[in-house]
C-alpha positions as CSV (number, residue, x, y, z in Angstrom):
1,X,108.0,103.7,141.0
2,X,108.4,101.5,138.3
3,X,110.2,101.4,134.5
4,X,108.0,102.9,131.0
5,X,110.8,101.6,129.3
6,X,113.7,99.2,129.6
7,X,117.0,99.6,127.8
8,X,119.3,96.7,128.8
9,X,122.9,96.7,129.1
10,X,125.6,93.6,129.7
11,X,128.3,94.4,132.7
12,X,131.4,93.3,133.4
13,X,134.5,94.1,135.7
14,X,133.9,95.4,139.2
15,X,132.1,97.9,140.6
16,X,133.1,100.0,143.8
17,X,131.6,99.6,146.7
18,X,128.1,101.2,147.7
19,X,129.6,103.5,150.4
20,X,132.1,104.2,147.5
21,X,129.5,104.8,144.9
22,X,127.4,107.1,147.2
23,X,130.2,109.1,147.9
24,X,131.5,109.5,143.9
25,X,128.0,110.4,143.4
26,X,127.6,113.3,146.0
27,X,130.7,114.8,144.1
28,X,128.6,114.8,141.1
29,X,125.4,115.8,142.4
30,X,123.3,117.8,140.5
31,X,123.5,121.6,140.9
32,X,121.2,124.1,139.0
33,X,121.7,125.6,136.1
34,X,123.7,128.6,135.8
35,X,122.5,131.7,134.1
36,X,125.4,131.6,132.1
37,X,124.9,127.4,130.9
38,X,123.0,126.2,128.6
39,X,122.6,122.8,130.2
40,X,123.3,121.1,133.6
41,X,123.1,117.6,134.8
42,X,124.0,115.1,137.9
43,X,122.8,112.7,140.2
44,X,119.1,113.4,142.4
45,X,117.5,111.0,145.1
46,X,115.7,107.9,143.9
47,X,112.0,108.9,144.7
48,X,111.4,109.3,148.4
49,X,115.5,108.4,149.4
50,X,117.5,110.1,151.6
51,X,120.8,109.5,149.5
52,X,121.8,109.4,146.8
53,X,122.1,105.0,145.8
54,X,119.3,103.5,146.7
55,X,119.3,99.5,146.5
56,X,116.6,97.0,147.0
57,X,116.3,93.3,145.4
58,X,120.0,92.9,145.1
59,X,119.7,96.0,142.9
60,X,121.3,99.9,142.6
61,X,119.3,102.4,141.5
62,X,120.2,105.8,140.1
63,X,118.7,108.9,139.4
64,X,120.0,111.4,136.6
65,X,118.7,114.8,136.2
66,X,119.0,117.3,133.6
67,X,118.7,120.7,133.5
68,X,118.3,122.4,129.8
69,X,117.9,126.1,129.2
70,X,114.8,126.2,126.5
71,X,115.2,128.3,123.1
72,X,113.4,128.4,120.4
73,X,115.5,128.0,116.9
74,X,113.4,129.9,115.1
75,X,113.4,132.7,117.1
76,X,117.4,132.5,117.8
77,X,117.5,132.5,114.0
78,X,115.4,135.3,113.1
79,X,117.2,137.7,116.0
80,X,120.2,136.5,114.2
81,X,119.4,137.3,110.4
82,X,118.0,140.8,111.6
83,X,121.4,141.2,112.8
84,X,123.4,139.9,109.8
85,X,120.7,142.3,107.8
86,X,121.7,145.6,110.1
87,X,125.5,144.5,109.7
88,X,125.1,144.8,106.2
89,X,122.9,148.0,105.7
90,X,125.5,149.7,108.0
91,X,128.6,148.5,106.8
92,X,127.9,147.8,103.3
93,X,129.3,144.0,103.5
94,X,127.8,140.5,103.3
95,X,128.4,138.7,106.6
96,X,129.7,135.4,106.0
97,X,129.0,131.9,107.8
98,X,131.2,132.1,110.4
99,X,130.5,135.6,111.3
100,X,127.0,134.1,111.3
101,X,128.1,131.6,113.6
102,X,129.5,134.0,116.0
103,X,126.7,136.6,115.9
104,X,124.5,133.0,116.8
105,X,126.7,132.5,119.6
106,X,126.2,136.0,121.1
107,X,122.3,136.1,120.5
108,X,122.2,132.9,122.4
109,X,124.8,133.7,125.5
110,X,122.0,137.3,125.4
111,X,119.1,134.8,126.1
112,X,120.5,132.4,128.5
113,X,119.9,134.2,132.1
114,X,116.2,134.7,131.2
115,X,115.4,131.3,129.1
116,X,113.0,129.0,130.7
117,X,114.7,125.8,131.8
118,X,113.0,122.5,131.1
119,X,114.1,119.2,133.6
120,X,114.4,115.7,132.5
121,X,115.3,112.7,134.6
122,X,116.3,109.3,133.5
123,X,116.3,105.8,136.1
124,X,118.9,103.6,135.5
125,X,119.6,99.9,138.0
126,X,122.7,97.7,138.4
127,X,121.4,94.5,138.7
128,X,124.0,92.6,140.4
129,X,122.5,89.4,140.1
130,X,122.7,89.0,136.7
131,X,125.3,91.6,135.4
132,X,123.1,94.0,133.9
133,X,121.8,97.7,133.3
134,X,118.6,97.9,132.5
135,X,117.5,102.2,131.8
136,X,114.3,103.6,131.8
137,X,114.6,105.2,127.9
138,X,113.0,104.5,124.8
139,X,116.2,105.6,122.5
140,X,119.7,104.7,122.4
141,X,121.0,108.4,123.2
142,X,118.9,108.7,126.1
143,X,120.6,105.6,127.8
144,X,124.0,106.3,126.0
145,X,124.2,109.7,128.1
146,X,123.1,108.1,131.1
147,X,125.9,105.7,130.8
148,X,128.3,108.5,129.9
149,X,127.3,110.3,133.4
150,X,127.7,107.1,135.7
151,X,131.0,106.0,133.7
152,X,132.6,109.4,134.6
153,X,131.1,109.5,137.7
154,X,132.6,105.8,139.0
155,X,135.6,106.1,136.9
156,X,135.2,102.4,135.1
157,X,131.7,101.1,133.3
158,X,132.3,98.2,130.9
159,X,129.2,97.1,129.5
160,X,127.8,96.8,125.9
161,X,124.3,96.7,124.6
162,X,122.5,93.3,125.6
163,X,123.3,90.7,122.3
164,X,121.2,87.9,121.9
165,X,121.6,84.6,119.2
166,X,118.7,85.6,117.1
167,X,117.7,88.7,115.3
168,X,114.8,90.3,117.1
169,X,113.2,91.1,113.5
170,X,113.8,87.1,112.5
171,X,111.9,86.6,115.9
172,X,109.0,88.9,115.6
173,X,108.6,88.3,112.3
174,X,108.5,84.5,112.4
175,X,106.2,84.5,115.8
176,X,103.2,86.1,113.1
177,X,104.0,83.7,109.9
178,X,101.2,80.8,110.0
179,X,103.2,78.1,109.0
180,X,105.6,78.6,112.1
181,X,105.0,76.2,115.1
182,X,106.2,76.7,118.8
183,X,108.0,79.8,117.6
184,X,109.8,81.0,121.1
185,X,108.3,84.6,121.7
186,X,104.8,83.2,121.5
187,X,105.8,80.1,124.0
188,X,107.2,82.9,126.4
189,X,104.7,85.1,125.9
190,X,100.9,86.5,124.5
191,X,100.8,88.5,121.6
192,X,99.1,91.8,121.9
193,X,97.3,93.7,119.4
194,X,99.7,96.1,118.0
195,X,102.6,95.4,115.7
196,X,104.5,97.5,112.8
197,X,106.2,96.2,109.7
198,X,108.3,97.5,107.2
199,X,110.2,96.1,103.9
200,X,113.7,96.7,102.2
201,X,112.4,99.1,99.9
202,X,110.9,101.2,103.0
203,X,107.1,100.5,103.1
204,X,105.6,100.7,106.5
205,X,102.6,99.3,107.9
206,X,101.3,99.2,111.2
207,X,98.3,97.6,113.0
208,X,96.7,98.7,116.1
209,X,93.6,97.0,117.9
210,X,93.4,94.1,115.6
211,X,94.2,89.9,115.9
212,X,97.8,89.7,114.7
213,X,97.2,86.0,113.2
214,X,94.3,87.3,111.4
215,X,95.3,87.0,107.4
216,X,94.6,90.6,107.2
217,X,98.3,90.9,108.9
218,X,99.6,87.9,108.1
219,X,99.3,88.5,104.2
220,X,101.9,91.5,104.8
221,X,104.4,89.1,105.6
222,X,103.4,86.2,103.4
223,X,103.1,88.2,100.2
224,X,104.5,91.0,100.7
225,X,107.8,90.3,101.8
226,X,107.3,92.5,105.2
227,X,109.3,92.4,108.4
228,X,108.0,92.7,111.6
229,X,110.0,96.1,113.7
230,X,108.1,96.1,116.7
231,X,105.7,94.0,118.4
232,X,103.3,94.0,121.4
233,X,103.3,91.2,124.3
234,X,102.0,90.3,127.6
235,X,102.9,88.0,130.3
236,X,99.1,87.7,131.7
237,X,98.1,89.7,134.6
238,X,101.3,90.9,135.2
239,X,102.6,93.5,132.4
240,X,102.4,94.4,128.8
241,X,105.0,95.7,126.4
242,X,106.5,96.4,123.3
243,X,109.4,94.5,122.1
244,X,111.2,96.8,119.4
245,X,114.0,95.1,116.3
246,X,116.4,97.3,119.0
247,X,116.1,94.8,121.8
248,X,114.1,97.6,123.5
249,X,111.4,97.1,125.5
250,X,109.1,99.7,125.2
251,X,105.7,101.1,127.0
252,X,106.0,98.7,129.9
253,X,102.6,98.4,131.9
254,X,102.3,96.3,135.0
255,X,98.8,94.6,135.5
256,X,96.7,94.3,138.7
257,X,98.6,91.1,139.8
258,X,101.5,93.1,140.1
259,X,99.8,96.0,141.8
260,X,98.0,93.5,144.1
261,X,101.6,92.4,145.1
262,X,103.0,96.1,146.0
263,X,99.9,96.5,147.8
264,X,99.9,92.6,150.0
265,X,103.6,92.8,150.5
266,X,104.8,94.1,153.6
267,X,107.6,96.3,154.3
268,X,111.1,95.6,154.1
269,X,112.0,97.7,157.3
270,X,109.2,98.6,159.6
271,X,111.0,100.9,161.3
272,X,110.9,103.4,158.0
273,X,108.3,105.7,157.1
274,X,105.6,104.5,155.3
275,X,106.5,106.4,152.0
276,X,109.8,105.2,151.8
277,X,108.3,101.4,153.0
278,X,106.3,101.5,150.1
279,X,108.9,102.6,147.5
280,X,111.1,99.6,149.2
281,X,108.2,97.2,148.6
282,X,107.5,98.6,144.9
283,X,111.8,98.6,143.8
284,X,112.3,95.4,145.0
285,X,109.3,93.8,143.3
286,X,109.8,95.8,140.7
287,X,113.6,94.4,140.0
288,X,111.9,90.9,140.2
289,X,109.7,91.9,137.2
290,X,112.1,93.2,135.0
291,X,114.6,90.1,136.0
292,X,111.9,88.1,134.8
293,X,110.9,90.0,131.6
294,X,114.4,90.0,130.6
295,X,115.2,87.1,131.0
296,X,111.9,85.5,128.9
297,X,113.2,87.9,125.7
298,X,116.3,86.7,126.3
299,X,115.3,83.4,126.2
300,X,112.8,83.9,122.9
301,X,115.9,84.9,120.9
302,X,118.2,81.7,121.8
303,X,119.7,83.3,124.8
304,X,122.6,85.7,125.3
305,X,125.3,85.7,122.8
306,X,128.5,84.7,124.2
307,X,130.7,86.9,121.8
308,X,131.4,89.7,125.0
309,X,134.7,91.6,124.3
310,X,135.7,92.8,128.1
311,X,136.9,95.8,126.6
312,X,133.3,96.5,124.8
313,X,132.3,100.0,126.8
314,X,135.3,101.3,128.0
């Protein structure tokens, strides 16, 4: 098992314990959806686990899933014109927007014991080492709602998106000017071959499959005033990514040297079966990985900013 994304958080404060974590998150376990809800969510088993925490590396991992009853809008919205239309052949009378609104309401509560439901999970870690959270999602809401769940969940989460000296944009952008020497990303890492741009006036650009040094890109920055919004990167033979002007870290792919690990490693505790052996051996390289990758952005953008308000996340 291993992240497509990484969303990293700073943590501070303590945490319960992990008998007292597993025990908070049986209580909000997920159940399925009711006929009657639109939506349901809670805690599953990591991949393979037998409870709810899982921890490997020094590391907790958790396992959100939701539950959302799928309807179309259009269709909702036509079933509720024909409606308003009816009301007002019948009656002789314009139905307003909040009768609208109500009627809307009705057609939907109709629909709910018969809609399909779609299922989405999102991984989150504590890394205890370092006092992060890192998430498996490519957007702030995504990761926002799965830190919503585990706050309520453990009563207490203080943490606030990971900060970092320099601008990410300042960063990417000046790791593709030619004039720029030893920039940091490029020391910590290899630049890929994919990379978009915009301006202040809104102008994209984006490459794909190309030499980022080659004038062809470079000229976007040097004459036309463009900043660089997302950039790919590699640490060789290990994993490639994109590094986004969000501090997200996006598209993660781990290379053969990391699979040649998972595979070479042997298990944590022979006495488990081999599937659960293996997700053992994969998590706790895994958290080793990320650790690392983390740390090397960090590091390219002059290190964590020390500006951390405790009370940032409550």
């Amino acid at each position: 098992m291993t992240f497509k994304n990484a969303m990293v958080y700073t943590l501070s404060g303590d945490l319960p314990t992990d008998e007292e974590i597993e025990e908070l998150l049986q209580e909000n376990a997920f159940t399925p959806v009711h006929e009657t809800q639109y939506s349901s969510k809670g805690w599953v088993p990591f991949t393979g686990a037998d409870t709810l925490l899982f921890t490997a590396n020094d590391a907790s991992f958790f396992r959100l899933r939701t539950d959302t009853k799928v309807l179309k809008s259009s269709a909702i919205n036509r079933e509720v014109e024909d409606r308003a239309k009816a009301i007002q052949k019948q009656e002789g009378r314009k139905v307003g927007k909040r009768e609208k609104q109500e009627i809307k309401e009705a057609v939907i509560t109709a629909h709910l014991p018969t809609a399909l439901v779609d299922s989405s999970y999102t991984v989150g870690l504590i890394d205890h080492r370092n006092d992060r959270i890192i998430i498996d999602a490519g957007s702030a809401k995504v990761a926002e709602d799965f830190l919503d769940c585990l706050r309520k969940t453990i009563g207490s989460l203080k943490v606030r998106p990971l900060a970092v000296d320099y601008s990410p944009t300042f960063v990417m952008t000046e790791a593709l000017y030619p004039e720029v020497e030893n920039n940091a990303l490029v020391h910590e890492f290899i630049l890929g071959e994919k990379c978009s741009m915009n301006d202040l006036e809104g102008a994209k650009a984006k490459f794909s499959d190309i030499d980022l040094t080659d004038e062809y890109v470079t000229n976007h920055i040097t004459q036309g005033d463009m900043s660089v919004d997302s950039l790919a990167l590699s640490i060789p033979d290990r994993l490639t990514f994109v590094l986004t002007d969000a501090l997200i870290l996006k598209n993660i792919k781990f290379l053969d040297g990391f699979q040649t690990d998972v595979l070479d490693a042997e298990p944590e505790d022979a006495d488990l079966d081999a599937g659960l052996s293996y997700l053992r051996t994969t998590t706790f390289l895994v958290v080793a990985e990320l650790r690392e990758l983390v740390q090397k952005v960090i590091d390219a953008h002059g290190g964590e900013a020390e500006n951390f308000d405790p009370m940032d996340g409550l």
